[in-house]
C-alpha positions as MATLAB code, in Angstrom:
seq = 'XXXXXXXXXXXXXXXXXXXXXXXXXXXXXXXXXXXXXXXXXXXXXXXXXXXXXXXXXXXXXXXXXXXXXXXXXXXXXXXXXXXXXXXXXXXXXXXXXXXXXXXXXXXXXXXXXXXXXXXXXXXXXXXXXXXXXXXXXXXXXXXXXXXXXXXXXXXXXXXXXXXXXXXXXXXXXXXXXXXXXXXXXXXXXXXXXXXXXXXXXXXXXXXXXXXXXXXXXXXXXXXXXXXXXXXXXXXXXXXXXXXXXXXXXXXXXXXXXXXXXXXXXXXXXXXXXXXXXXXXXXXXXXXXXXXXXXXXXXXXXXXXXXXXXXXXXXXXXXXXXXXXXXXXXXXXXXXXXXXXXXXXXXXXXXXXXXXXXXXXXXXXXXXXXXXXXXXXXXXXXXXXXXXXXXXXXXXXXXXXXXXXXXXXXXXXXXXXXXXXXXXXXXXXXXXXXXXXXXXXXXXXXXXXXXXXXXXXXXXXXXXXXXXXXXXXXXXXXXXXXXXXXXXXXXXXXXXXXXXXXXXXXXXXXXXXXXXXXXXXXXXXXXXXXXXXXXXXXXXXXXXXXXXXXXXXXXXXXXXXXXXXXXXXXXXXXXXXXXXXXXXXXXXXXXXXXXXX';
ca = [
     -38.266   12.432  -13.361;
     -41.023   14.038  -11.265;
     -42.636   11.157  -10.505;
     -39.189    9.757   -8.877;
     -38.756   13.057   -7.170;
     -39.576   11.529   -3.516;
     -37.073    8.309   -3.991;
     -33.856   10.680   -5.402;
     -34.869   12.886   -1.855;
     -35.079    9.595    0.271;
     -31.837    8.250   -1.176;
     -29.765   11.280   -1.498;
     -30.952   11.862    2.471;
     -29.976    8.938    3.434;
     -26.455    9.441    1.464;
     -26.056   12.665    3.213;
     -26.977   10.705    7.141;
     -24.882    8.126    6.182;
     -21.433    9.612    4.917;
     -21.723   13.114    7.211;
     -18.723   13.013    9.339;
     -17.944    9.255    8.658;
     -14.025    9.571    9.285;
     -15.062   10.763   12.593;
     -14.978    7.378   13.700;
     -11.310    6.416   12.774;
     -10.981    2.666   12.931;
     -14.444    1.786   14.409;
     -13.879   -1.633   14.837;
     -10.167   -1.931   14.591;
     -10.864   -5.637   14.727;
     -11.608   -5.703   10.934;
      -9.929   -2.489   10.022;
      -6.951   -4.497   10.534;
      -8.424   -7.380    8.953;
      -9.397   -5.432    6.018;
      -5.350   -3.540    6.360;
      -4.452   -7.045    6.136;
      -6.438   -8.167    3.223;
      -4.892   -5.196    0.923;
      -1.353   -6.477    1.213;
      -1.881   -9.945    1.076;
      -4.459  -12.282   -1.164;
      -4.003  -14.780    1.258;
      -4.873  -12.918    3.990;
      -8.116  -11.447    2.123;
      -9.422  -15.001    0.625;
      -9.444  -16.139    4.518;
     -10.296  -13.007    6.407;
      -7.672  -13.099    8.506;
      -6.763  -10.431   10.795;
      -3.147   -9.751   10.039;
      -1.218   -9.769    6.660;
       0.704  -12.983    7.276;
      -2.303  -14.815    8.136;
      -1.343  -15.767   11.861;
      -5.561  -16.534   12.438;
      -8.708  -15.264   10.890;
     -11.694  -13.018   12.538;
     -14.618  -15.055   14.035;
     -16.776  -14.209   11.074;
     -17.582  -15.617    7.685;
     -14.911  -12.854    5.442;
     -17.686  -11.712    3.165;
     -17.273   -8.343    4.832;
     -13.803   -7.861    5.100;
     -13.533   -8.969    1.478;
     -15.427   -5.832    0.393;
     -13.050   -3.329    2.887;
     -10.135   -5.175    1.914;
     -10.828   -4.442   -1.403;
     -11.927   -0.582   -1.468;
      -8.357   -0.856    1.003;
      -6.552   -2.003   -1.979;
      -7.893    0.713   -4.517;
      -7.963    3.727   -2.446;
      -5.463    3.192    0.342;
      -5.535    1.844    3.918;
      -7.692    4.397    5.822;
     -10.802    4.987    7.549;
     -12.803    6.155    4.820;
     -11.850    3.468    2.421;
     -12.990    1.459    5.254;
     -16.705    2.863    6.220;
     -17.726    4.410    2.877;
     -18.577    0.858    1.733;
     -20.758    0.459    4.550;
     -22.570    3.573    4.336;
     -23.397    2.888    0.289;
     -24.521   -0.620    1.379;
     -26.732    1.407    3.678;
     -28.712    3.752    0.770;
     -28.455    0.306   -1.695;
     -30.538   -1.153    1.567;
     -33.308    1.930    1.323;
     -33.270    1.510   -2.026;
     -33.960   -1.994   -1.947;
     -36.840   -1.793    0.811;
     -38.376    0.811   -1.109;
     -38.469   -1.159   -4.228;
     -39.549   -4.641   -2.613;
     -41.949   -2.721   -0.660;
     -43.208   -1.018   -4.425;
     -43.713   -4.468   -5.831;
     -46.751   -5.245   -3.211;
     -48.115   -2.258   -1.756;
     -47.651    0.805   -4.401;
     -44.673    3.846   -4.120;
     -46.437    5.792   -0.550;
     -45.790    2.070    1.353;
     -42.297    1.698   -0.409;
     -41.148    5.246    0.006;
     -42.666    5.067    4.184;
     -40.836    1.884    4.504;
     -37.551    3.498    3.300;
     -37.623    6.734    5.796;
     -38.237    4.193    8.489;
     -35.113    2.021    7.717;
     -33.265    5.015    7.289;
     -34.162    6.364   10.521;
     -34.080    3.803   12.619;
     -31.026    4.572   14.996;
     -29.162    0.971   14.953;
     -29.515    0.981   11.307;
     -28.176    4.892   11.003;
     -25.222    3.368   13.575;
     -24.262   -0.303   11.321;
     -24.412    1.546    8.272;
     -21.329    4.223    9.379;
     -19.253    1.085   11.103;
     -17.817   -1.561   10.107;
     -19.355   -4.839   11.123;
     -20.786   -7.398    8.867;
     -24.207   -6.672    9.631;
     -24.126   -3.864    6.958;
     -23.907   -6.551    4.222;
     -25.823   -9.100    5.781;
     -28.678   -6.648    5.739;
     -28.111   -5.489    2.048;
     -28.339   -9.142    1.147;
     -31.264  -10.448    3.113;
     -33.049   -7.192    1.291;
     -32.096   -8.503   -1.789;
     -33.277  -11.959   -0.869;
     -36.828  -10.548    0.151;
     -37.058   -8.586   -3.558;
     -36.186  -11.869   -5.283;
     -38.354  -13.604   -2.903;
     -41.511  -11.352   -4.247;
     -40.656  -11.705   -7.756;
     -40.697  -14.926   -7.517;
     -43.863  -15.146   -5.598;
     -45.539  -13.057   -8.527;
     -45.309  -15.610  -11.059;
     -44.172  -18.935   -9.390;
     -40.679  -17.919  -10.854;
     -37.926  -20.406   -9.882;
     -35.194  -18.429  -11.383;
     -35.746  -15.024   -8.904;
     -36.567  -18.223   -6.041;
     -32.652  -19.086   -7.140;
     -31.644  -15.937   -6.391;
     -32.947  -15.328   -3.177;
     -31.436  -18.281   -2.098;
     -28.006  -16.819   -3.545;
     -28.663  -14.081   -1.678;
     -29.155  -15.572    1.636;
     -26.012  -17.671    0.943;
     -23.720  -14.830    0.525;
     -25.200  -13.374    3.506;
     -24.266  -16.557    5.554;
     -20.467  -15.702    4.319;
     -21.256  -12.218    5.887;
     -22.446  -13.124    9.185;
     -23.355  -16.936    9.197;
     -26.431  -18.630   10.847;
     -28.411  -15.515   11.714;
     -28.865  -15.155    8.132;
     -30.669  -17.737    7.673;
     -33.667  -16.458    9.788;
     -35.470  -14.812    7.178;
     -35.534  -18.415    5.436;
     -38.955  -19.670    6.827;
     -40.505  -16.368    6.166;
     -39.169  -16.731    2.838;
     -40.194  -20.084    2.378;
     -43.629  -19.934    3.382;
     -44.953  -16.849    1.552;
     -43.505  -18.894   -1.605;
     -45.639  -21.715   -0.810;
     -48.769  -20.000    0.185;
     -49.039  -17.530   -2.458;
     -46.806  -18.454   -5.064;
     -49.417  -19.288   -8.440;
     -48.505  -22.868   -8.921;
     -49.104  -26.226   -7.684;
     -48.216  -26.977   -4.349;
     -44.972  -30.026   -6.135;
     -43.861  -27.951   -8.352;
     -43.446  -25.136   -6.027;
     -41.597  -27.647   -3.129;
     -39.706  -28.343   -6.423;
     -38.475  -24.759   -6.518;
     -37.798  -24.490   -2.975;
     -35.579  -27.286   -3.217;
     -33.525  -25.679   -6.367;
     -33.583  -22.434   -4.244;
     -32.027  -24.613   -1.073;
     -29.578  -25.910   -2.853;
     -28.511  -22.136   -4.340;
     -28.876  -21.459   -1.002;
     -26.070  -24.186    0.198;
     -23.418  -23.784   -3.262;
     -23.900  -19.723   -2.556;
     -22.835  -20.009    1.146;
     -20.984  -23.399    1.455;
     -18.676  -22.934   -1.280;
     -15.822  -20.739    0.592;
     -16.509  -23.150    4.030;
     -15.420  -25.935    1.762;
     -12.784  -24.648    0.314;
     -11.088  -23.810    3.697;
     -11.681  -27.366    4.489;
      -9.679  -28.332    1.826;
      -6.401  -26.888    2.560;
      -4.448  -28.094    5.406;
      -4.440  -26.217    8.102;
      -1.076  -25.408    7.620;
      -0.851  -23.909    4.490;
      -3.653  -21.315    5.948;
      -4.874  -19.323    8.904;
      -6.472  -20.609   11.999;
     -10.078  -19.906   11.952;
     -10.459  -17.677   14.929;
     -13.393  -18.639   17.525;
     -13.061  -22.026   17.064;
     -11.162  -24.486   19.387;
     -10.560  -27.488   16.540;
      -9.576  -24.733   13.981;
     -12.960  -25.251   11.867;
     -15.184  -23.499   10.099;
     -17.845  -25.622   11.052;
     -17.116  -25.482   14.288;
     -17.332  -21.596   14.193;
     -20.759  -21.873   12.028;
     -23.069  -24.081   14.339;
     -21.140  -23.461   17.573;
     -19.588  -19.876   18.783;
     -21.388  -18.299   15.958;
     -24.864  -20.581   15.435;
     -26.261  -23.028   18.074;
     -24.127  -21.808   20.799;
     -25.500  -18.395   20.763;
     -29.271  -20.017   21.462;
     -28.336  -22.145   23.941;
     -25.585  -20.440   26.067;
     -22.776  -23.153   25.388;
     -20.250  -21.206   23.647;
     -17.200  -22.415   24.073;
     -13.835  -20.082   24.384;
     -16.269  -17.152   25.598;
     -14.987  -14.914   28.138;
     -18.663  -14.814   29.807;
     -21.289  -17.611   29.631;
     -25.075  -16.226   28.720;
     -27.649  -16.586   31.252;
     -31.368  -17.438   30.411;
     -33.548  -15.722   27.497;
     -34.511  -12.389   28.479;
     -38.505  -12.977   27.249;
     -39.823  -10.702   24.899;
     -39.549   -7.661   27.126;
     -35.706   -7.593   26.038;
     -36.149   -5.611   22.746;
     -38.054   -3.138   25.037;
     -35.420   -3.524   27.823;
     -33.157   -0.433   28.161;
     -30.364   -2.018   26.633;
     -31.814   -2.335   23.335;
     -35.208    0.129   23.163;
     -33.005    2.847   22.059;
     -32.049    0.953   19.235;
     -34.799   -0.509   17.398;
     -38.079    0.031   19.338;
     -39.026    3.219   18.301;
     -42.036    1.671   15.822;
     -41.562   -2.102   16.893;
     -45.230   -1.714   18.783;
     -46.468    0.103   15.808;
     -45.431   -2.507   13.145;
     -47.245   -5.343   15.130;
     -50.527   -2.831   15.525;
     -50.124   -2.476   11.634;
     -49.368   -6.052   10.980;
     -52.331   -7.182   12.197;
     -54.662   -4.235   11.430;
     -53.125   -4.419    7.653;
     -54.383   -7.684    7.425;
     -57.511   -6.938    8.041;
     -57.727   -4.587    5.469;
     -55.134   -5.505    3.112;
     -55.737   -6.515   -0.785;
     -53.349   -9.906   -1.465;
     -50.407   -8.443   -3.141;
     -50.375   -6.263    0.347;
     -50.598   -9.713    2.688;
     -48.067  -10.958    0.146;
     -45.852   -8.688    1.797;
     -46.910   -8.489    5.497;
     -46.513  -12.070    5.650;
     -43.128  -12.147    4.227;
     -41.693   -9.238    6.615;
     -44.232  -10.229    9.347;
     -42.786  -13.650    9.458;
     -39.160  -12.100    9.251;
     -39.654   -9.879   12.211;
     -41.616  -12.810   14.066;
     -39.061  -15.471   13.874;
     -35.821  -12.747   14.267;
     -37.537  -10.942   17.053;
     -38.008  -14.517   18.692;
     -34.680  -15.438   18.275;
     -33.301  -12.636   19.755;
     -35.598  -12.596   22.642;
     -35.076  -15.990   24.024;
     -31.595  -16.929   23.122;
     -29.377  -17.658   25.664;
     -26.151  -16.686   24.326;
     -24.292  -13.281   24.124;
     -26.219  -11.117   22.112;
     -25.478   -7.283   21.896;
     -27.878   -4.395   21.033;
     -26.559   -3.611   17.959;
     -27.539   -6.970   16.409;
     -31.474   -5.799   16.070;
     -30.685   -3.596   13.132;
     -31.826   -7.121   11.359;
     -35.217   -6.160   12.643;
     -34.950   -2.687   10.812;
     -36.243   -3.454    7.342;
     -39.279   -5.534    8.529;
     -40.737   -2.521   10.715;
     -40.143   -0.303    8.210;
     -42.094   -2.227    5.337;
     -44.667   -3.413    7.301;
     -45.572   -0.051    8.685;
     -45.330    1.199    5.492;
     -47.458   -1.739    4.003;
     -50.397   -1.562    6.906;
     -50.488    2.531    7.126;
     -51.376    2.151    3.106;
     -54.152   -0.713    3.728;
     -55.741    1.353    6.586;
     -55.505    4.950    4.899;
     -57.373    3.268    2.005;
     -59.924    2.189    4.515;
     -59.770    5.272    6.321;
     -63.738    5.972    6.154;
     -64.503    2.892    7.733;
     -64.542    3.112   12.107;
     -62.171    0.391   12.436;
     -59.744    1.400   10.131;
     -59.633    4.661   11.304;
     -59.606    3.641   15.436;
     -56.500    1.643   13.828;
     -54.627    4.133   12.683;
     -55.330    6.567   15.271;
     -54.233    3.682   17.971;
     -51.046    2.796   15.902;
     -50.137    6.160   16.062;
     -50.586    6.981   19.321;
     -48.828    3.693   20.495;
     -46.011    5.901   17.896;
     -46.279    8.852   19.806;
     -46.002    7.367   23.727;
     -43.415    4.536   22.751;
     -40.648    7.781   21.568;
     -41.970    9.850   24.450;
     -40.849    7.158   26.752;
     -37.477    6.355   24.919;
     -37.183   10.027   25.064;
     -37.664   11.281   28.327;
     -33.850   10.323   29.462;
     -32.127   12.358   26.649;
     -34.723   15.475   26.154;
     -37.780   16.101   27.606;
     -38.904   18.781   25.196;
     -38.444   16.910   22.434;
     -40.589   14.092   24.485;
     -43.219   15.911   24.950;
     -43.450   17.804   21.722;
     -43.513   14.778   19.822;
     -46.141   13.407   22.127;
     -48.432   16.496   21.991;
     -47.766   16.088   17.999;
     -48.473   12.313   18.130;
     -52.170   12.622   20.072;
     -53.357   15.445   18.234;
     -52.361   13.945   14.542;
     -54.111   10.485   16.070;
     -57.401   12.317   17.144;
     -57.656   13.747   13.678;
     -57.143   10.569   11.834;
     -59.691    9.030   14.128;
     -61.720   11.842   13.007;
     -61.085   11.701    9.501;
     -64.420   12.564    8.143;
     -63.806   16.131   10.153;
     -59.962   16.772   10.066;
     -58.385   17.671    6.747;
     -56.261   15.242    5.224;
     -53.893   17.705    4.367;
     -53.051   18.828    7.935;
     -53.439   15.722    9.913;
     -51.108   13.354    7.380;
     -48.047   15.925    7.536;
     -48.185   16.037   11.294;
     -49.097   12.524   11.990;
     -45.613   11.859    9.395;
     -43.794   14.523   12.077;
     -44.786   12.967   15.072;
     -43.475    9.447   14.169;
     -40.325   10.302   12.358;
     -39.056   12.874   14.967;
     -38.023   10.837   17.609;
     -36.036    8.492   15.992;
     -34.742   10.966   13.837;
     -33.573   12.967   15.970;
     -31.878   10.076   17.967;
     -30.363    8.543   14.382;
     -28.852   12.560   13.970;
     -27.663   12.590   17.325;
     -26.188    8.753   16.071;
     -24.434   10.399   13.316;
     -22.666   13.018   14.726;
     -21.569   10.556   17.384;
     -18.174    8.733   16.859;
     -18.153    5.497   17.752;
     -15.246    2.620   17.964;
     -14.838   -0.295   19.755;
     -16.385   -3.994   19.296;
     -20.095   -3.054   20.820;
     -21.127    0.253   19.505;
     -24.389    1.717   20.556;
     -26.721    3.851   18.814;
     -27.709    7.750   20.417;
     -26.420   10.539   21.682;
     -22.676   10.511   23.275;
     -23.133    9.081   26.937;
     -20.447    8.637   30.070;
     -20.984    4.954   29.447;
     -20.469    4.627   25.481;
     -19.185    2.517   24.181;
     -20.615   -0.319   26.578;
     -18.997   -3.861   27.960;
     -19.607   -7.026   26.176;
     -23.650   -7.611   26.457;
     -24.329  -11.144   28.028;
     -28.142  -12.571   28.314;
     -29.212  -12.380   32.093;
     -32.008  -13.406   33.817;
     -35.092  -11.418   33.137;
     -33.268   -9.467   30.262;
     -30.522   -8.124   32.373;
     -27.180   -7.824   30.528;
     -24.041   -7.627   32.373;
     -20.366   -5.776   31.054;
     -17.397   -7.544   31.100;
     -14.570   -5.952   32.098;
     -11.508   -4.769   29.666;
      -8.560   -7.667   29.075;
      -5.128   -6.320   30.491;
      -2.109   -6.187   28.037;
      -0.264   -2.896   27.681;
      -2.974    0.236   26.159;
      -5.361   -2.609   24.885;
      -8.178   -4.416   26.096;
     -11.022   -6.754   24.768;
     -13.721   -4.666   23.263;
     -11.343   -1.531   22.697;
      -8.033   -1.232   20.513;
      -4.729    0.951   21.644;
      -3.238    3.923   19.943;
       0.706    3.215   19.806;
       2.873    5.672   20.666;
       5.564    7.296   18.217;
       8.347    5.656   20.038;
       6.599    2.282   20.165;
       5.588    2.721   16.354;
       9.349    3.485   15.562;
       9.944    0.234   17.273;
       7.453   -2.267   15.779;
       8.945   -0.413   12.338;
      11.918   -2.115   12.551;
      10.542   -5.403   11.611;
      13.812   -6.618    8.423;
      13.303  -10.041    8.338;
      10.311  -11.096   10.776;
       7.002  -12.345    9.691;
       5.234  -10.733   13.028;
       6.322   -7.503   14.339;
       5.204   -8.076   17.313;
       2.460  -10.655   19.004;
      -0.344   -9.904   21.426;
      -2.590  -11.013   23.456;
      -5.936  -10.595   21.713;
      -7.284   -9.535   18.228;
      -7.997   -5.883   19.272;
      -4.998   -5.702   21.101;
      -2.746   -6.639   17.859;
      -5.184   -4.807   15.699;
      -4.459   -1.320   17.197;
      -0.962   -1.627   17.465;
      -0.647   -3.039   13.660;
      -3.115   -0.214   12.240;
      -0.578    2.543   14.091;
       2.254    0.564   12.763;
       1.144   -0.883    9.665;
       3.079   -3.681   10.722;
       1.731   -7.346   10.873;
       1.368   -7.807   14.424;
      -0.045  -11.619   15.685;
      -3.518  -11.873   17.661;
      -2.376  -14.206   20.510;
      -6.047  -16.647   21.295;
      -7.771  -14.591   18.536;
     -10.617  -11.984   19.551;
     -10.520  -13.171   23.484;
      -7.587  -14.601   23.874;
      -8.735  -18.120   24.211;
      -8.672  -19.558   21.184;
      -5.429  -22.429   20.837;
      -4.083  -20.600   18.655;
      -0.702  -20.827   18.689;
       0.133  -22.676   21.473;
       2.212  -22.622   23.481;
       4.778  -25.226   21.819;
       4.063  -23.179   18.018;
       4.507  -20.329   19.653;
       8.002  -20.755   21.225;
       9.533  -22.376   17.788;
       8.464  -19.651   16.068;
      10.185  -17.420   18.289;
      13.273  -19.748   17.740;
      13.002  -19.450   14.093;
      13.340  -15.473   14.178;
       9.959  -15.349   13.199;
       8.312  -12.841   16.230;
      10.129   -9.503   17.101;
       8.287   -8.411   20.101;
       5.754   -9.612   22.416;
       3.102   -6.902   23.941;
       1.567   -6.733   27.190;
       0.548   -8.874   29.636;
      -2.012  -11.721   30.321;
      -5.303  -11.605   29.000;
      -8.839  -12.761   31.009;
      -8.747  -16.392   32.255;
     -11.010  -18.341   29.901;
     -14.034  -19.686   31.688;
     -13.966  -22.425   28.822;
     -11.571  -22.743   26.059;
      -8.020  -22.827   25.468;
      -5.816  -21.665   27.703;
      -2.806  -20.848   25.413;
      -2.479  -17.703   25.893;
      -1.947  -17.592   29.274;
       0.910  -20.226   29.016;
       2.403  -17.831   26.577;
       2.347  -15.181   28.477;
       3.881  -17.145   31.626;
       6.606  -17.989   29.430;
       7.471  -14.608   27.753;
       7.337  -13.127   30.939;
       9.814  -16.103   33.042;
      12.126  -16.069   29.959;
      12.296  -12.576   28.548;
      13.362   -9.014   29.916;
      10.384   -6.401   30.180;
      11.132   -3.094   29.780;
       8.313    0.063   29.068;
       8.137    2.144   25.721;
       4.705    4.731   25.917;
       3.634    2.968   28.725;
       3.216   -0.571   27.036;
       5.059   -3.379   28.657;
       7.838   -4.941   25.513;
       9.377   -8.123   25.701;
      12.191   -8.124   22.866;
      12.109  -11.816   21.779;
      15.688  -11.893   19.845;
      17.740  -10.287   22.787;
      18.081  -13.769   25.076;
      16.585  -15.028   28.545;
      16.649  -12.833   31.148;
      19.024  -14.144   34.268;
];
């Protein structure tokens, strides 16, 4: 029990981080709150991840995530704990998992470092108490790395298997950017994997095709059944799931083309982006420090130890590439897929150098990675506190002189400090995180600012990232959903015999007026509106049919590419239908006849 001591602290920490405050957030992303609202009343609805309970379209993701709300929904009612505590636990299952992958190739101080960094780091503190699907992604991809190293141990194809489970269930969480970690995977397997070189291909093509059942299975399933006997996928224009995998959410996001977007991407930002303002605050806290320690681990790492900085080195590598060049939309929060590699290969390269601590070049490497530590959160701190900036710096040089001077300074001072100076930056920005509530579709990691929560991030030129303004349409808007009204809540009530409450332009839109409600409510174009989806033609005989109550707001952004349904909807609700105003939303009462 002693000897565990450190890991029950670390975990029940990062419990306490994680699940202080939670319900402060409400809804956080309303856009699967009401997906997961929708997935505890109807099957249907939760098999397809789609966004309202009589399964009008689908969110733009894989479901894996909204399967696990929908189903804590289900068991301890629709609210916003039910919704984030998942998250959160996937969070301390993540720590947990670092910690013991790290374990398996560097020894319990590199696991147990690995975990405080992971749980510190602010964008991981942030996607761990919201609901996206990153939080699962990441839990998975862990998981993949652990089986990855087991495997590696003793050529094992079975724990090869599973790691490519894992990855596949972490497609159906948040589709092609799962699949990054695959070549890191993949090539640690096949350079240090204790077998010969065909019968380890052999494995990594029984581990591919785990990969492919484990993630394609749902995507073919939807292809089976007609399209109308199910929801349309949402951020696709041919209602596929294909489509959505290697365009809006896959190669469209590298190369700009994403068709339906409200924005279009500019070109990669270089690799100065994940140091850019935008996302620094997020993630790059010990990014310089876990390339120092990368390389300078190497160096003086046994194998089991370059077992694992190849397998997170290559992870961060490729991921960091990705996101630096792509010329899609990208937002800040997406670099918490970053988190776990920093973490274990600082953890993994501090071990190898303190273990080498009496040579000179181990010690002018830690000292150096340290004080990279200690002027990186000085910088990322000067705009929030300046105390704290420069007491962490003073902290960070003197702990880095003494381990340069480790023959002189005791151990026993200069470790605990040196531990201080890198932790308290980023801790103190992942506290200030926590006790920060956040909502909308692009949350953002720190201390409450005028400007939080930001606009929808597009790549610019030279990193810049531009914020696109809100959609119009009664309270609602694109990135943000409304708060109904009691009177407008009575109204959408008084839904006896309609499938749809009420339809509205755009999936945050319809989510926050069907989470007030609790009535289904229809995303008109799915997330921005421009998605076919109805059109215009579907949309009008289902209002003959008695199928739509009400109709909410006004038009949404012009599509720069995409459908332009919505729009025609909304021409034709508003030429046909009287308006009148309940809490300041504009209503359109579809059953009471043209207007004159």
């Amino acid at each position: 029990m002693r000897a565990r001591l450190p890991l029950l602290l670390l975990l029940a920490g990062t419990a306490v981080l994680y699940l202080w405050r939670l319900g402060d957030s409400g809804w956080a992303n309303a856009y699967y709150s009401a997906a997961a609202q929708a997935g505890a009343e109807s099957w249907s609805a939760w098999f397809f991840g789609a966004t309202d309970p009589a399964g009008a379209i689908t969110v733009d993701k894989t479901p894996a995530a909204t399967w696990v709300m929908g189903l804590s929904a289900r068991l301890f009612g629709v609210n916003a704990w039910s919704i984030l505590v998942p998250q959160a636990l996937m969070g301390v299952a993540s720590v947990w998992l670092l910690y013991a992958t790290v374990r398996r190739t560097a020894g319990e101080a590199a696991g147990l470092i690995a975990g405080v960094v992971l749980a510190l780091t602010p964008v991981a503190v942030l996607m761990f108490r919201f609901n996206n699907p990153d939080a699962l992604m990441l839990l998975l991809l862990v998981a993949g790395a652990y089986c990855t190293v087991r495997a590696t141990e003793k050529a094992s194809v079975r724990w090869l298997v599973l790691a490519g489970v894992a990855v596949g269930f972490a497609f159906l969480a948040k589709m092609l950017q799962a699949f990054l970690v695959v070549p890191a995977f993949a090539l640690v397997y096949l350079v240090f994997a204790p077998a010969a070189l065909l019968r380890k291909v052999w494995h990594l093509g029984a581990a591919l095709g785990a990969l492919v059942v484990a993630g394609g299975w749902w995507v073919l399933a939807v292809e089976l059944v007609p399209a109308g006997s199910r929801p349309y996928i949402g951020g696709s224009q041919s209602n596929s799931v294909l489509e959505l995998a290697l365009g809006h959410n896959g190669l469209g996001r590298l190369t700009g083309e994403e068709i339906g977007s409200v924005g279009g991407g500019g070109r990669g930002g270089g690799w100065g982006r994940l140091l850019g303002a935008e996302m620094a605050g997020q993630i790059a806290w010990l990014l310089p420090t876990a390339l120092v320690l990368l390389v300078a681990g190497w160096w003086a790492g046994r194998k089991g130890e370059r077992v694992g900085l190849a397998l997170w080195g290559g992870w961060l590598v490729v991921t960091a590439a990705v996101f630096s060049f792509m010329n899609g939309i990208i937002h800040a929060y997406y670099t918490v897929a970053l988190a776990p590699a920093i973490g274990a290969l600082i953890g993994i390269g501090a071990v190898a150098l303190w273990r080498k601590r009496q040579e000179p070049v181990a010690a002018a490497a830690l000292s150096g990675a340290l004080a990279v530590t200690a002027l990186q959160a000085y910088l990322l701190l000067l705009d929030w506190s300046t105390v704290l900036a420069a007491v962490v710096l003073i902290l960070g040089l003197l702990a880095a002189v003494g381990l340069f001077l480790v023959t002189v300074a005791p151990a026993v001072v200069v470790v605990p400090v040196a531990l201080v100076a890198a932790v308290l930056g980023p801790g103190a920005y992942s506290v200030a995180t926590a006790v920060t509530p956040h909502s909308g579709a692009i949350p953002a990691a720190g201390p409450a600012r005028g400007n939080q929560p930001g606009g929808l991030v597009l790549a610019g030129p030279g990193g810049t990232v531009t914020n696109v303004g809100r959609m119009g349409g009664g309270m609602g808007g694109l990135l943000h959903a409304p708060t109904p009204g009691e009177e407008l809540v009575r109204l959408l009530r008084d839904n006896d015999g309609f499938t749809w409450a009420a339809a509205a332009v755009g999936s945050n839109n319809a989510a926050g007026y069907q989470l007030g409600s609790g009535e289904p409510v229809m995303a008109v174009g799915g997330f921005n509106g421009t998605d076919p989806a109805p059109t215009l033609a579907e949309f009008q005989e289902m209002v003959r049919s008695g199928r739509i109550h009400y109709f909410l707001g006004g038009a949404g952004m012009p599509a720069e590419t995409g459908s332009d349904a919505s729009e025609r909807i909304v021409e034709w609700v508003e030429a046909t239908f009287t308006a009148t105003t309940v809490d300041d939303v504009t209503v359109y009462d579809l059953t009471a006849g043209a207007q004159p």
